[in-house]
PAFI-951113 format. One record per residue (C-alpha): residue in three letters; x negated, y negated, z. Coordinates in nm, 4 decimals. Last residue first. Example, Ala and Ser with C-alpha at 12.3 -4.5 7.8 and 13.67 -1.06 7.14 Angstrom:
% residues 2
> romi,east,north,up
> SER,-1.3670,0.1060,0.7140 .
> ALA,-1.2300,0.4500,0.7800 .
//
This chain:
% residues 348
> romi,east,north,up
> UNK,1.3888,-4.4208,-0.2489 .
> UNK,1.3213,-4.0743,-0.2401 .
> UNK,1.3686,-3.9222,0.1070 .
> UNK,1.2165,-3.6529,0.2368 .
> UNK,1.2560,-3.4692,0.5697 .
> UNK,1.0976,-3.2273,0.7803 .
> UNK,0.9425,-2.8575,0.9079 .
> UNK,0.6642,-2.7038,0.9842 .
> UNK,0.6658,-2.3771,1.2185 .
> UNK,0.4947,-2.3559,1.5656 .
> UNK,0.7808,-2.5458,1.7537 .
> UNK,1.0095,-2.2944,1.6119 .
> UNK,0.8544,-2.0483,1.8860 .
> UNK,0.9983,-1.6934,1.8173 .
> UNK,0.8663,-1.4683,2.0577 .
> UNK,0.7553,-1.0876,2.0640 .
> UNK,0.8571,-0.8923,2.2978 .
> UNK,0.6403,-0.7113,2.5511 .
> UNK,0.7126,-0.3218,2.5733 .
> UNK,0.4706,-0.1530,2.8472 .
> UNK,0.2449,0.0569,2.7252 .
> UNK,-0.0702,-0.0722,2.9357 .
> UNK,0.0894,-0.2897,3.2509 .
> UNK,0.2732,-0.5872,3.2542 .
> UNK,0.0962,-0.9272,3.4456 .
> UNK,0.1092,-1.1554,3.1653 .
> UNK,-0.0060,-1.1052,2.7964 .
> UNK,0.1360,-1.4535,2.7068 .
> UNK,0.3407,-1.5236,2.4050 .
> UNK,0.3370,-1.6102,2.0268 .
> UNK,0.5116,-1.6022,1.7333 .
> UNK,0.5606,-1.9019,1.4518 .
> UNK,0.2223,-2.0463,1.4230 .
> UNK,0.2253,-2.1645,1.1150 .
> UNK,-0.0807,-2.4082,1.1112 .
> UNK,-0.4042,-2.1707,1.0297 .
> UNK,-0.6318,-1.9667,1.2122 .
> UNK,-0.9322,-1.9393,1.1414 .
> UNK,-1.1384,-1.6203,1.0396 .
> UNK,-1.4646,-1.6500,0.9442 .
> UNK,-1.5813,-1.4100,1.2683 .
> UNK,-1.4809,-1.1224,1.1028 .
> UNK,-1.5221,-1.1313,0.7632 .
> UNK,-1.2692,-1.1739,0.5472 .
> UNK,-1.0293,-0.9244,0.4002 .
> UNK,-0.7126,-1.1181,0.3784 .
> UNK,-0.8313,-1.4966,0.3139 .
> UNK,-0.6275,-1.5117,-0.0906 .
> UNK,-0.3297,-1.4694,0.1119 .
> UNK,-0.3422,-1.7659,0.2616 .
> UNK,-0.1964,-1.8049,0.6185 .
> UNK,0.1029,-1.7181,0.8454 .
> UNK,0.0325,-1.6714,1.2364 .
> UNK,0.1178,-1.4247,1.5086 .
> UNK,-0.0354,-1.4570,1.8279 .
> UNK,-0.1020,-1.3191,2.1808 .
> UNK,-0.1318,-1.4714,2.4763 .
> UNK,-0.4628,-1.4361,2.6776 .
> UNK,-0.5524,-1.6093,3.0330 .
> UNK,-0.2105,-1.5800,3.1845 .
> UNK,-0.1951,-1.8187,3.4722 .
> UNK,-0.3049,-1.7501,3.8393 .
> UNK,-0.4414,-2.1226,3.8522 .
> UNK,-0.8035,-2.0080,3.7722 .
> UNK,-0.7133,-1.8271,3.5078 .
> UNK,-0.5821,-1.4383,3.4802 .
> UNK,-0.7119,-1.1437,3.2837 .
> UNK,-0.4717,-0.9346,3.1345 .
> UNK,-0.6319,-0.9131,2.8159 .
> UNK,-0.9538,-0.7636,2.9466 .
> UNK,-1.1909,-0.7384,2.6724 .
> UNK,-1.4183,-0.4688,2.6604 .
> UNK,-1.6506,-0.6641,2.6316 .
> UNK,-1.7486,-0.9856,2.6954 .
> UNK,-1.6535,-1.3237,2.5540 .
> UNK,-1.8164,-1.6527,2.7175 .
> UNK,-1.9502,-1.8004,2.4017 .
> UNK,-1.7683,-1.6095,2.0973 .
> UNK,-1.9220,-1.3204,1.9720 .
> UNK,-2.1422,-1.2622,1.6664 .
> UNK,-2.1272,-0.8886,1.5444 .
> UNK,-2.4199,-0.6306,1.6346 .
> UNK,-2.2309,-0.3066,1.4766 .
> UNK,-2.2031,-0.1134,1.7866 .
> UNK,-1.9821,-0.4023,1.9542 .
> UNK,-1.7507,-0.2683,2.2103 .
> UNK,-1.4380,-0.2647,2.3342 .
> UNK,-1.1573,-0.4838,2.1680 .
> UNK,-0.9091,-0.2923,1.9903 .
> UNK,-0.6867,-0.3438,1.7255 .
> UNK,-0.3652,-0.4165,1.5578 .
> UNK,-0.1552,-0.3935,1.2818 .
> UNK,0.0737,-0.0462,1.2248 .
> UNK,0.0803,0.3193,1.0881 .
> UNK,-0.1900,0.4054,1.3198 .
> UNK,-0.4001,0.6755,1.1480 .
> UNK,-0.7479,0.6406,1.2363 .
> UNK,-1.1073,0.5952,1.0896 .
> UNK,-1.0956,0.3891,0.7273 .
> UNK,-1.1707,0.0131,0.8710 .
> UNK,-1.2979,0.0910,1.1233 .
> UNK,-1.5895,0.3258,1.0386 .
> UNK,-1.8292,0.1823,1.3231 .
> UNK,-1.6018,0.2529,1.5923 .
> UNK,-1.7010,0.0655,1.8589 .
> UNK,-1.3457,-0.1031,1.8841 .
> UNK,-1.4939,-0.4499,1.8068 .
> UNK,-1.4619,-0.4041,1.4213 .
> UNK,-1.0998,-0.3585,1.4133 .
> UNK,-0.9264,-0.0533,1.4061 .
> UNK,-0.7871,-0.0938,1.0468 .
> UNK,-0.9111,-0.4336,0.9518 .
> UNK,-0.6213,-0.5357,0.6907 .
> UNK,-0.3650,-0.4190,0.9078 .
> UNK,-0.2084,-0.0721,0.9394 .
> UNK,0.1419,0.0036,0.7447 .
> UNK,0.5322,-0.0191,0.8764 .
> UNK,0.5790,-0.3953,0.9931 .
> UNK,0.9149,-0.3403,0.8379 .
> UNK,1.0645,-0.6623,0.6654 .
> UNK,1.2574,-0.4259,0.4033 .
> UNK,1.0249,-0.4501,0.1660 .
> UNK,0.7634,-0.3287,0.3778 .
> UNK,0.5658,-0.6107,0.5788 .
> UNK,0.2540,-0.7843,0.4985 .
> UNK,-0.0796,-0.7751,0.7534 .
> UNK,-0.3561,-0.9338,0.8157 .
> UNK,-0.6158,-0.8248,1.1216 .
> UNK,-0.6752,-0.8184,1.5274 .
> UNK,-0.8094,-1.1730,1.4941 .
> UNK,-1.0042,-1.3335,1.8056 .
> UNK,-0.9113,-1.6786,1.8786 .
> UNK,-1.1224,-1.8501,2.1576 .
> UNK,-0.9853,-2.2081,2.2635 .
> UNK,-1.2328,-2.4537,2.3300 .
> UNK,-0.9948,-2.7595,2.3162 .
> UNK,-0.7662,-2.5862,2.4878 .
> UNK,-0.4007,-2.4617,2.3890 .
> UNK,-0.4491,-2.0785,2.4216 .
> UNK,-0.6751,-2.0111,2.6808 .
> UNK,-0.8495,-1.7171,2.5438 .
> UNK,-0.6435,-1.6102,2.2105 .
> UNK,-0.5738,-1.2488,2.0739 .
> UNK,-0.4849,-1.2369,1.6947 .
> UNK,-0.2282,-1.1270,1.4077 .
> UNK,-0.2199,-1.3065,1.0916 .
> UNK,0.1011,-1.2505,0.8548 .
> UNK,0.0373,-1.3130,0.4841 .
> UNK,0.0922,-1.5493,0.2300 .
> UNK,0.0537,-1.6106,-0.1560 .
> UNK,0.2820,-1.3081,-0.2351 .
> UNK,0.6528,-1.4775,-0.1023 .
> UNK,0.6783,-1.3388,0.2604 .
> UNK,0.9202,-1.0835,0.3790 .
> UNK,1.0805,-1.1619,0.6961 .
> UNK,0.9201,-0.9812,0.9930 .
> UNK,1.0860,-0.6845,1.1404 .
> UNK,0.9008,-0.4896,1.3869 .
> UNK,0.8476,-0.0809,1.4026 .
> UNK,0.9778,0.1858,1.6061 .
> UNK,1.3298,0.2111,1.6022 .
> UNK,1.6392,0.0485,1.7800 .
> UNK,1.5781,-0.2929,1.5241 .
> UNK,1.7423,-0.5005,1.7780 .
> UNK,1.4827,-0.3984,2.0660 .
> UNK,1.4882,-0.2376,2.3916 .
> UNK,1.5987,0.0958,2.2572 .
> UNK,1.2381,0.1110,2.0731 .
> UNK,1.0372,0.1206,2.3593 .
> UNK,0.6922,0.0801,2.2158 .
> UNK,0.8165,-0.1098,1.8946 .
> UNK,0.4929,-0.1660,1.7473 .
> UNK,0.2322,-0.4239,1.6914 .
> UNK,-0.0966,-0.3642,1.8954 .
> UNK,-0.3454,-0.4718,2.1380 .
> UNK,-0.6220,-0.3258,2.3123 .
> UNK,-0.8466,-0.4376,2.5628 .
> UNK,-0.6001,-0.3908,2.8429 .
> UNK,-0.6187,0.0232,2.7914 .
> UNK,-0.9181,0.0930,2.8950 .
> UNK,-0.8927,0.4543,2.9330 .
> UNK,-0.5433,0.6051,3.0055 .
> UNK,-0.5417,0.8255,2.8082 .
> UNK,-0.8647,1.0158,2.6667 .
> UNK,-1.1909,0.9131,2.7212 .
> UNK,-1.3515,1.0528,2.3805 .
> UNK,-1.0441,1.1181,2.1728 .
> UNK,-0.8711,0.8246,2.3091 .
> UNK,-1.1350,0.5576,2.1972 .
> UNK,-1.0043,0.3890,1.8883 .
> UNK,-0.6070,0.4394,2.0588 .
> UNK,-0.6171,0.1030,2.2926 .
> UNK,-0.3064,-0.0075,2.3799 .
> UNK,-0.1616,-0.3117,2.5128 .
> UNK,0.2009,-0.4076,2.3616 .
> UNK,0.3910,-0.5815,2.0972 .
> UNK,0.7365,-0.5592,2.0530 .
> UNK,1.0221,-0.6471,1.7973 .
> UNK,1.0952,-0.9209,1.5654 .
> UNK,1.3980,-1.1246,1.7172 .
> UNK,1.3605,-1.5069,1.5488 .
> UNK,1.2816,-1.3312,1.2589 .
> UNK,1.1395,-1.6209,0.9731 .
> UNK,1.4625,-1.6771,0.7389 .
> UNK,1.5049,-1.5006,0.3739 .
> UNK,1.6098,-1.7615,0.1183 .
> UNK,1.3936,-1.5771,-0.1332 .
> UNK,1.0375,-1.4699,-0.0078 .
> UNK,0.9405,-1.6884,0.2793 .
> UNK,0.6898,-1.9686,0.2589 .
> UNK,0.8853,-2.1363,0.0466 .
> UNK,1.2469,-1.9817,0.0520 .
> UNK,1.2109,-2.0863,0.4000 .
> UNK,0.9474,-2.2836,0.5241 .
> UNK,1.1927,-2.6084,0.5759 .
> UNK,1.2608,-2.9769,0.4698 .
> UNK,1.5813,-3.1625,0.4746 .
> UNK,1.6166,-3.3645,0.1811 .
> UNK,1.7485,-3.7352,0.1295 .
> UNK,1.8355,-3.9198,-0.2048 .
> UNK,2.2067,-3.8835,-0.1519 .
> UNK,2.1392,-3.5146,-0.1834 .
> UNK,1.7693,-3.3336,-0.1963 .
> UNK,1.7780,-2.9583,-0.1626 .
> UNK,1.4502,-2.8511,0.0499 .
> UNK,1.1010,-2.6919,0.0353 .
> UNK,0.8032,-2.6651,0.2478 .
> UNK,0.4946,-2.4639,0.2591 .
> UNK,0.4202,-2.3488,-0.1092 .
> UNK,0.1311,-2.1860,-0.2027 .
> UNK,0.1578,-2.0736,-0.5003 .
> UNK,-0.0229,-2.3849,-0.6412 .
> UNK,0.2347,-2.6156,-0.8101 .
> UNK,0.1059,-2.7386,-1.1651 .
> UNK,-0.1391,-3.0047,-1.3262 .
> UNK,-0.4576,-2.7227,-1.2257 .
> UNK,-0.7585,-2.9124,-1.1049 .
> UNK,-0.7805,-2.8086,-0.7391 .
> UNK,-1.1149,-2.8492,-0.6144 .
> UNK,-1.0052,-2.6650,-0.2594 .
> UNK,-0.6676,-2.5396,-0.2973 .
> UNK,-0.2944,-2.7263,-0.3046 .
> UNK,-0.1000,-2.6586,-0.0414 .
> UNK,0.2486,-2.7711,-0.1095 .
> UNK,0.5521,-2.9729,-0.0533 .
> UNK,0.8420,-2.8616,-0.2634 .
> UNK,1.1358,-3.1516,-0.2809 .
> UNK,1.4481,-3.0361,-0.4384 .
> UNK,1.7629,-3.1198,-0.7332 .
> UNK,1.6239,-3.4457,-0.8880 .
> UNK,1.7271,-3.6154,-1.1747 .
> UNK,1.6491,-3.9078,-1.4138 .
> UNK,1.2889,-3.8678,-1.3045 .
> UNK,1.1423,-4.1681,-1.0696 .
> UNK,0.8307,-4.3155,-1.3393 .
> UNK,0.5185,-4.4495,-1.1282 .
> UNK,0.5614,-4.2485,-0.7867 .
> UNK,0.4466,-4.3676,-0.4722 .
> UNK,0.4004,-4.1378,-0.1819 .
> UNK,0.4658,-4.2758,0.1393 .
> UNK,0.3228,-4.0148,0.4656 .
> UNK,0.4405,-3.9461,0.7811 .
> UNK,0.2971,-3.6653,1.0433 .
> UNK,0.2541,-3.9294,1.3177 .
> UNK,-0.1469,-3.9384,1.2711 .
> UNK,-0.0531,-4.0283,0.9121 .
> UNK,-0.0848,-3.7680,0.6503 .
> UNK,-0.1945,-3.8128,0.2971 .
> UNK,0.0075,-3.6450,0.0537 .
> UNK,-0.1051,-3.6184,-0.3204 .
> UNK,0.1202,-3.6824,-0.5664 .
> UNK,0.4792,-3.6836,-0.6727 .
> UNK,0.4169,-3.4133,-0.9529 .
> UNK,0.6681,-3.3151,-1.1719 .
> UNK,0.8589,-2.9349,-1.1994 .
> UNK,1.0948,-2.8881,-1.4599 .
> UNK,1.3221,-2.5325,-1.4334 .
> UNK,1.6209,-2.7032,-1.2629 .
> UNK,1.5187,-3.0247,-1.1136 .
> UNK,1.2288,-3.0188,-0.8973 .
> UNK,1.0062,-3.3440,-0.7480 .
> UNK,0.6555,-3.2437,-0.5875 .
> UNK,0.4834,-3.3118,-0.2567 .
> UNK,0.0912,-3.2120,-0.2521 .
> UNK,-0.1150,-3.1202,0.0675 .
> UNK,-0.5079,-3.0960,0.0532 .
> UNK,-0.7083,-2.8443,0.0825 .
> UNK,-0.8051,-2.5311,0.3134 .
> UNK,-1.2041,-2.4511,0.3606 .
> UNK,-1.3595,-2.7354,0.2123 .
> UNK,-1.0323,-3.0227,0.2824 .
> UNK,-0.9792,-2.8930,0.6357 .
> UNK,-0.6319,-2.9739,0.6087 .
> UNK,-0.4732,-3.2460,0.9009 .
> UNK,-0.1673,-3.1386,1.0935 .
> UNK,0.1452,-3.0162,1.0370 .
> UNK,0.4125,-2.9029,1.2868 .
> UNK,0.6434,-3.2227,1.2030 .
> UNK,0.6670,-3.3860,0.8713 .
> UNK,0.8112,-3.7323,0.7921 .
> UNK,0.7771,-3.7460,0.4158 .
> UNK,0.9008,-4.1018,0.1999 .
> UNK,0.8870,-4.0678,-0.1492 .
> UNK,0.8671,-4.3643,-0.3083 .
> UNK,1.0130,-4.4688,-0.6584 .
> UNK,0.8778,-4.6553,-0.9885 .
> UNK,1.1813,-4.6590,-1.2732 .
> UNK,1.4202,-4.5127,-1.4591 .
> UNK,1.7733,-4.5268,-1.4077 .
> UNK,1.9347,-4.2741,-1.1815 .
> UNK,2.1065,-3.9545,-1.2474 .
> UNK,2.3429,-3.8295,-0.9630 .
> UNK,2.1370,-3.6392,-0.6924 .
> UNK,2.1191,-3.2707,-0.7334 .
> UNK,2.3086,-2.9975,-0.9374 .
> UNK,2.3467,-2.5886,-0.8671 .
> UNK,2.3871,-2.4417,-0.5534 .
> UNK,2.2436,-2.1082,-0.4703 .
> UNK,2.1372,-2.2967,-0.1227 .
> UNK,1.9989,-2.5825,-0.3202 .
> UNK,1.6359,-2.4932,-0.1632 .
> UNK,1.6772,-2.1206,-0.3037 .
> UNK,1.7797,-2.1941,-0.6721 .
> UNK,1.5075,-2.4929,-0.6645 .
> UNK,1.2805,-2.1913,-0.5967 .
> UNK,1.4135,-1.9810,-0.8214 .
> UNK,1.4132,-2.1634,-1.0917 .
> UNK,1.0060,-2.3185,-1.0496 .
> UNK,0.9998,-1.9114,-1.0287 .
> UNK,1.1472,-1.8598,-1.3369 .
> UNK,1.0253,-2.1615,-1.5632 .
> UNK,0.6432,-2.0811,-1.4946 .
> UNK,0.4156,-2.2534,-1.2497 .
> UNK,0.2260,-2.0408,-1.0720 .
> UNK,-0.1012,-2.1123,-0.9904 .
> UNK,-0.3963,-1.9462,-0.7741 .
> UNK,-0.3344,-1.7353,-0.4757 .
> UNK,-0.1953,-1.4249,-0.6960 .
> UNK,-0.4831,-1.4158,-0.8478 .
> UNK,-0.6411,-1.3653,-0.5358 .
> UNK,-0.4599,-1.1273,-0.4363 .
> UNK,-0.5355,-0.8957,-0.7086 .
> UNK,-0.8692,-0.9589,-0.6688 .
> UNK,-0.8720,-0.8511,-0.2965 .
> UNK,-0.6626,-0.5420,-0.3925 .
> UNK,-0.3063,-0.4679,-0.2719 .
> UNK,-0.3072,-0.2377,0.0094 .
> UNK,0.0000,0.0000,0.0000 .
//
């Protein structure tokens, strides 16, 4: 079910053809067809306010671009620059005689293509000149909303049960399955995430002190679900290259993302202040949950990288402390809307 590194990558660069510029409008108008009235021609503004964004490392991630759909055309409004309130005014020389959406994009380091990069964070259906502005049918595949119930994760670690057996070491391990099933929506083993369109891809990590300025984030792999939203293969890192298993990524059979943290036999940098194994129920000063654990949405095109390369980037939409519950014990997974970007757009 893994889908090749070049393969993804392709399907990270541009798409700008009739039918998916179609269905995209198609899913910001709600199925809906027609937009604002048609206006006389002329310079316009589009005005963005835009909450759960934050500035794009311009090397490593871009830049953001807003663009104007009606139908099957797609025109650039231009380049977004970001206030420090999440605003932005983008002039545009010639207003088109009809608008049906707003896309706002991620456009890719030394971007020279005219069209939409696949990457597309926000879209919305614009009426009397204003649009609401939302991940899905941008992010997400079709109209299909994020899960605000996905499942379970839980502590585990299964790299090193054939040598210590079970129990052994169990808080350094974490991993994405419906450990008591009956306790969830699904009422089976694994989580539901909404499908993704094919330049994303679910991130899963472990984070020290979530929040800080010197936050740790260690990533337990990418991941895509099944197409019906089931979490149902392992990640892109298999057991993970702290789990002292030097074939990681093709030793095991866990049907599921995750990974444990135990040792290093392979010599990898660590993070100041990181030993191992990890304890991920390890409390701060305060009493407080140290670790919480993460789900993000990035690139596609960054599944496979090295481990330490990994960032994570700004949809955040699940994530939650270890706490105090032992090894094997369900812990569900949160929806956190404050971790997804969202807006509006008006076109004046």
């Amino acid at each position: 079910m893994r889908t090749s590194t070049r393969l993804l990558r392709r399907l990270g660069r541009r798409v700008a053809t009739a039918r998916v510029l179609a269905a995209l409008a198609a899913a910001a108008c709600g199925g809906g067809g027609g937009g604002d009235a048609p206006t006389a021609p002329g310079p316009a503004v589009l005005a963005l306010t835009l909450a759960g964004v934050g500035p794009l490392d311009p090397a490593r991630e871009g830049h953001y671009a807003a663009w104007l759909i009606a139908g099957g055309d797609v025109r650039p409004a231009g380049r977004v620059q970001l206030g420090a309130d999440g605003s932005a005014t983008v002039p545009i020389a010639e207003r088109p005689a009809r608008v049906d959406s707003v896309l706002v994009t991620v456009e890719p380091p030394g971007d020279a293509d005219p069209g939409p990069s696949a990457q597309r964070l926000l879209v919305g259906a614009l009426r009397g000149g204003r649009a609401t502005l939302g991940v899905t049918g941008a992010l997400t595949r079709g109209a299909l909303p994020l899960q605000e119930r996905p499942g379970q994760f839980t502590l585990f670690t299964t790299s090193n049960n054939a040598r210590l057996g079970y129990p052994s070491y169990e808080e350094a391990g974490v991993w994405l399955f419906n450990i008591v099933p009956n306790e969830t929506p699904q009422r089976d083993t694994w989580v539901r995430l909404a499908q993704l369109a094919p330049a994303w891809t679910y991130e899963g990590w472990v984070v020290r002190d979530l929040g800080a300025s010197n936050a740790v984030w260690l990533s337990y792999g990418k991941f895509v679900t099944d197409d019906g939203g089931a979490v149902a293969e392992k990640d892109d890192d298999g057991w993970g290259p702290l789990s002292g298993i030097p074939d990681y990524l093709t030793a095991g059979i866990d049907n599921f993302p995750g990974s444990d943290f135990l040792a290093n036999p392979l010599g990898l940098p660590l993070p100041a202040g990181v030993t191992l194994p990890l304890d991920l129920r390890e409390r701060d000063a305060a009493g407080g949950s140290r670790w919480s654990h993460v789900i993000t949405i990035e690139p596609a095109t960054e599944r496979g990288e090295a481990m330490g390369a990994a960032r994570p980037f700004l949809v955040r939409p699940y994530r939650d402390p270890f706490g105090d519950a032992g090894a094997g014990r369900p812990r569900a997974i949160t929806y956190r809307p404050d971790g997804v970007p969202h807006g509006t757009a008006e076109l004046r």
